[in-house]
C-alpha positions in Angstrom: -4.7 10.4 11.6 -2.7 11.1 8.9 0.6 11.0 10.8 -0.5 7.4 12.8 -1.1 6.3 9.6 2.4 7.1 8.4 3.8 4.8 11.1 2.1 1.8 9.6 3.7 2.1 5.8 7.5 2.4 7.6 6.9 -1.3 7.9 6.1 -2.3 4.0 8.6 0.7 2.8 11.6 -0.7 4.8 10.2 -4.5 3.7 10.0 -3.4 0.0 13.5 -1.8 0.1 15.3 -4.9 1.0 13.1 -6.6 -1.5 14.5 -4.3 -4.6 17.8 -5.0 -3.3 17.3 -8.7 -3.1 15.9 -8.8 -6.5 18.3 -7.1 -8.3 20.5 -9.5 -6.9 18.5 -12.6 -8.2 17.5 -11.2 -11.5 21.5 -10.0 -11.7 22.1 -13.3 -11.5 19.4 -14.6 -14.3 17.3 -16.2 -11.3 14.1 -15.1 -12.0 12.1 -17.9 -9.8 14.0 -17.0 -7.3 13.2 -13.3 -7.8 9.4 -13.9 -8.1 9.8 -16.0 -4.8 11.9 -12.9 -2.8 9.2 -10.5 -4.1 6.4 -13.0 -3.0 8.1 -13.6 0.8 8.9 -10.1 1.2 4.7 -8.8 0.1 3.5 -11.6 2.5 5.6 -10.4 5.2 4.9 -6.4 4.8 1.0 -7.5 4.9 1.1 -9.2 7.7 2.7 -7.0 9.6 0.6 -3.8 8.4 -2.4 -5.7 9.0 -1.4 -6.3 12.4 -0.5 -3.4 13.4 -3.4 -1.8 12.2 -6.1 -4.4 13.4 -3.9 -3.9 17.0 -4.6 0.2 17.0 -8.3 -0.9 15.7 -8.6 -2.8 19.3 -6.7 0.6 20.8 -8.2 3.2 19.1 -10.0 5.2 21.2 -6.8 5.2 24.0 -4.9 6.0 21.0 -6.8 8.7 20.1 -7.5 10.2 23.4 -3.7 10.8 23.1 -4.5 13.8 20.6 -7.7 15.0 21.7 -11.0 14.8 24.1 -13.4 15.3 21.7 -15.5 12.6 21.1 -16.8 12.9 17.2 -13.2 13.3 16.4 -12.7 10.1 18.7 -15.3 8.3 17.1 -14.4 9.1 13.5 -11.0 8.5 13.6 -12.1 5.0 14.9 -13.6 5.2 11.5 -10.6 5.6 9.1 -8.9 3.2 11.4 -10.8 0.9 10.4 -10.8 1.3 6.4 -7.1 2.0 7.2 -7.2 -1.5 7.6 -7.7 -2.2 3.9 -5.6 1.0 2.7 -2.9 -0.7 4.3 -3.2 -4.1 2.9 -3.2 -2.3 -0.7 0.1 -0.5 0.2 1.8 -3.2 1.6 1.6 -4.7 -2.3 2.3 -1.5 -3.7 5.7 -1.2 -1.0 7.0 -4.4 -1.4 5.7 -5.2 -5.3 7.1 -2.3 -7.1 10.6 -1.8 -5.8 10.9 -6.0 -7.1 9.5 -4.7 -10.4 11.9 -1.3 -10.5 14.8 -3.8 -8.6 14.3 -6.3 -12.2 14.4 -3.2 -14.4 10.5 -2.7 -15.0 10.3 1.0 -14.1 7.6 2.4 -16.5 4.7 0.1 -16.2 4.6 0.9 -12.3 5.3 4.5 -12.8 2.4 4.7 -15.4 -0.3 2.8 -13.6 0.5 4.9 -10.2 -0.3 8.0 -12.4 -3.6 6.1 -13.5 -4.9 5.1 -10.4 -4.0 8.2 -8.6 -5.6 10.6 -10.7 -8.8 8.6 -11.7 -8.9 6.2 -8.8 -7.7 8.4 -6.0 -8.1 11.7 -6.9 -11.3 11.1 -8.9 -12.8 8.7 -6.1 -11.9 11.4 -3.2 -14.1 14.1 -5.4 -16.7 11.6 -5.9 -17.0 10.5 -2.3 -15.7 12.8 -0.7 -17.4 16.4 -2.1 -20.0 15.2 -3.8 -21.0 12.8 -2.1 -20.8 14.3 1.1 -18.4 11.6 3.1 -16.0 14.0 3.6 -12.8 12.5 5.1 -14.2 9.3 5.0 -14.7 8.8 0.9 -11.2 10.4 1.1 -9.8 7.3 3.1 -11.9 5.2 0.9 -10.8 6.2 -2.6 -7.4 6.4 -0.8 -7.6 2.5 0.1 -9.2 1.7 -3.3 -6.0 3.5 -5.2 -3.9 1.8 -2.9 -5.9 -1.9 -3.8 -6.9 -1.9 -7.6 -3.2 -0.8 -8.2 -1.9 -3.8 -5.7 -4.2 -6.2 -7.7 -2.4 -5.0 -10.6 1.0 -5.0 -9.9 0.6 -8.3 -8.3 -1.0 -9.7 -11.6 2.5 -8.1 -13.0 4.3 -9.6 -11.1 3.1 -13.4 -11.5 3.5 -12.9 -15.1 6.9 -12.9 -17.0 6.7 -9.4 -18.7 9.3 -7.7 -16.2 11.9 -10.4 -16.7 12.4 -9.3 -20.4 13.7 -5.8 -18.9 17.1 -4.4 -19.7 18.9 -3.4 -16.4 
């Protein structure tokens, strides 16, 4: 599941790549509107493509999975994390197209800090919450994944609508 799910983040990575570049150009330039607008095409873009993608392999999921094995509690539970890999997705799809704008106008730190923060209490603390001791096992995994992945969307978004990165030194 892991390695499907690698598949759908090429799409948002590649997106948010040519985002930083565009950016960097605009803000290079002193265009910030035009920046915030790049940053703004390119998240739309990488989220609705993820979320196509994954809603298509949602529809597909048990030919998919019958790919990789015959059992069917591995079948059915991968149908499962398909399914909150839905929301995971829509999460990173801010996350790879929001903060390469931020790092492509300079604004390095505040991205790099929150990650840490929302990893390690969000994701890491959410996977031992759901996941061990609340006995979801792989699913509370996925789930504090795709709440990592959303609260630190939300917030990077929120940065991104305001006007703190445009006072960054590049």
């Amino acid at each position: 599941m892991s390695n499907i799910a690698t598949l759908f983040l090429l799409f948002s990575c590649s997106i948010g790549q040519a985002a930083q570049i565009v950016v960097g150009y605009q803000v290079g330039k002193g265009d910030f509107d035009e920046a915030r607008k790049q940053g703004y095409r390119a998240y739309r873009l990488a989220l609705i493509v993820s979320v196509s993608i994954v809603g298509i392999c949602i529809l597909l999921r048990h030919p998919i999975m019958s790919c990789f094995t015959d059992n069917p509690e591995v079948i059915r539970l991968a149908g499962i994390l398909f399914i909150i890999e839905l929301f995971l997705e829509a999460g990173r799809a801010g996350n790879l197209t929001i903060i390469p704008c931020l790092r492509g106008a300079g604004d390095v730190k505040f991205p790099t800090m929150w990650a840490i923060f929302s990893n390690m209490v969000i994701g890491l603390g959410g996977a031992q919450l759901l996941g061990v001791t609340l006995h979801m096992g792989i699913q509370g995994l996925w789930i504090a994944m795709a709440a990592d992945e959303v609260l630190r969307s939300v917030v990077m978004l929120i940065r991104w609508k305001g006007s703190k990165w445009t006072n960054r030194q590049i």
